[in-house]
Structures are given as structure tokens and as C-alpha cells.
C-alpha positions as protocol buffer text, in pm:
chain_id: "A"
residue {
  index: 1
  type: UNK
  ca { x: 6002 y: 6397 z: -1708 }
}
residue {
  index: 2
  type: UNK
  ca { x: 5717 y: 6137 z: -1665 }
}
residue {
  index: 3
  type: UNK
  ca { x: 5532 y: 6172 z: -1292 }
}
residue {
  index: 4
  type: UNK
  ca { x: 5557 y: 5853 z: -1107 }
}
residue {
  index: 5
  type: UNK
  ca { x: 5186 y: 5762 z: -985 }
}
residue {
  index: 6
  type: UNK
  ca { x: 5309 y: 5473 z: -789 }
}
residue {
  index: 7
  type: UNK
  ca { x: 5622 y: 5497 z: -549 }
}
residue {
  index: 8
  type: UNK
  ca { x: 5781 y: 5208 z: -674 }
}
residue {
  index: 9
  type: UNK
  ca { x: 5689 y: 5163 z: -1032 }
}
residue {
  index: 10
  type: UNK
  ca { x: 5814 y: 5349 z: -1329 }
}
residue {
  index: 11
  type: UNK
  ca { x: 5571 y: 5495 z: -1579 }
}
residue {
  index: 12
  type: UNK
  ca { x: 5578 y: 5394 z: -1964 }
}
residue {
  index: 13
  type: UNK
  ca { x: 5706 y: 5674 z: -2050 }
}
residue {
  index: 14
  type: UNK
  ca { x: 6040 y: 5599 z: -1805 }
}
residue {
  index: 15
  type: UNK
  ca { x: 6078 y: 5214 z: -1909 }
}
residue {
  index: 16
  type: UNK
  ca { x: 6092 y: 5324 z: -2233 }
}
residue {
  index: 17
  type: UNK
  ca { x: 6356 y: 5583 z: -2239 }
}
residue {
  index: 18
  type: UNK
  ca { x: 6592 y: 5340 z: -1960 }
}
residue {
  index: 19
  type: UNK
  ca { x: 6548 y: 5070 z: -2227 }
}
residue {
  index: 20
  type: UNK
  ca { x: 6631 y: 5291 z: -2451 }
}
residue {
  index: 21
  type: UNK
  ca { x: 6957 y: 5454 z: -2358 }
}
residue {
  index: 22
  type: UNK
  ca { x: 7067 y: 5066 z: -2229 }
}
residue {
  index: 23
  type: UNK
  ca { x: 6999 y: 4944 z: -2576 }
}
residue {
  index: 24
  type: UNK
  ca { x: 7210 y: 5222 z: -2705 }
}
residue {
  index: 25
  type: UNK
  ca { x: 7466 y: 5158 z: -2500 }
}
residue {
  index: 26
  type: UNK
  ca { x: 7512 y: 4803 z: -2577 }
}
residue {
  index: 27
  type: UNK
  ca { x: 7493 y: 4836 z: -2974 }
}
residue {
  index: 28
  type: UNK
  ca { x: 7692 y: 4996 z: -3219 }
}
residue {
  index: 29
  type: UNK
  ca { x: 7576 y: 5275 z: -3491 }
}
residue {
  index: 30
  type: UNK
  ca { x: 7599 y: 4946 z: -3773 }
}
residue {
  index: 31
  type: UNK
  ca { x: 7293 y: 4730 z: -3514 }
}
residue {
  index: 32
  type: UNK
  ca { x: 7042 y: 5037 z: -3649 }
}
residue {
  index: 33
  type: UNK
  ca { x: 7148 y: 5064 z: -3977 }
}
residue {
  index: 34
  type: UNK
  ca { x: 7063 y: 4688 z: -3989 }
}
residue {
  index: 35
  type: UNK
  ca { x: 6695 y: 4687 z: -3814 }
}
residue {
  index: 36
  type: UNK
  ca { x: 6627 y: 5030 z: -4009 }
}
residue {
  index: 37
  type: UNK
  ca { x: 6625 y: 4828 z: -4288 }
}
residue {
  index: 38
  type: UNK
  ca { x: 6500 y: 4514 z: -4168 }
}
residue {
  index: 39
  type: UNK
  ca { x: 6181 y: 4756 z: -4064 }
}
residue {
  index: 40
  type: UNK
  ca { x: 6185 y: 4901 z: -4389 }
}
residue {
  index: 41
  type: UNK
  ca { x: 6198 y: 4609 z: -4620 }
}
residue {
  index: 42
  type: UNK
  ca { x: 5932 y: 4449 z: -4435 }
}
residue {
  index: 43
  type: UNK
  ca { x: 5715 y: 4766 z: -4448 }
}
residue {
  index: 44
  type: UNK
  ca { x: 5753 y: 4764 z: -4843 }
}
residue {
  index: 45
  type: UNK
  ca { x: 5663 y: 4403 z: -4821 }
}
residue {
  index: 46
  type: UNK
  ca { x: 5373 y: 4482 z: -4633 }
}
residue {
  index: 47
  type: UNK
  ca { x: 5278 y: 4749 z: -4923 }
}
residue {
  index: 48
  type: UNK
  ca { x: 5309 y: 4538 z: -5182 }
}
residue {
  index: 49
  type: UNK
  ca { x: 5121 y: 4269 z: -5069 }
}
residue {
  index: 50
  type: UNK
  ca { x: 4756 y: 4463 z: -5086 }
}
């Protein structure tokens, strides 16, 4: 686990997982499916745009 270098703030490293495992707790397995492919059409679109 991330070292906290400040008493009272949380690294990176420790927002990022909390966010995280709240986000994953609020949404359903279908809410990943849908911005996996969000993320991946818009990658492609990306691509083909060069």
C-alpha cells in the first residue's frame, strides 16, 4: 500500500483505488461494457483519422 507523506492527505495512488472500488460499487457489470466501448470506438476513430 501507498506511504502517506502527509498526515492528512492521501497519495495518488490511494484516491485512485477509493474512487475506484466506490465507482464499482455504484455501477453494474453492463456501465463497463458500455464505456469499454465508448473508449474503444473513439480510439478507432482516433486511428482512422491520421
Amino acid at each position: 500500500m501507498a506511504e502517506r507523506k502527509n498526515n492528512n492527505k492521501m497519495s495518488l495512488e490511494e484516491a485512485g483505488r477509493k474512487g475506484g472500488k466506490t465507482t464499482s460499487r455504484n455501477y453494474d457489470k453492463e456501465f463497463y461494457q458500455e464505456i469499454g466501448e465508448k473508449g474503444g470506438n473513439e480510439r478507432a476513430r482516433q486511428r482512422d483519422n491520421k
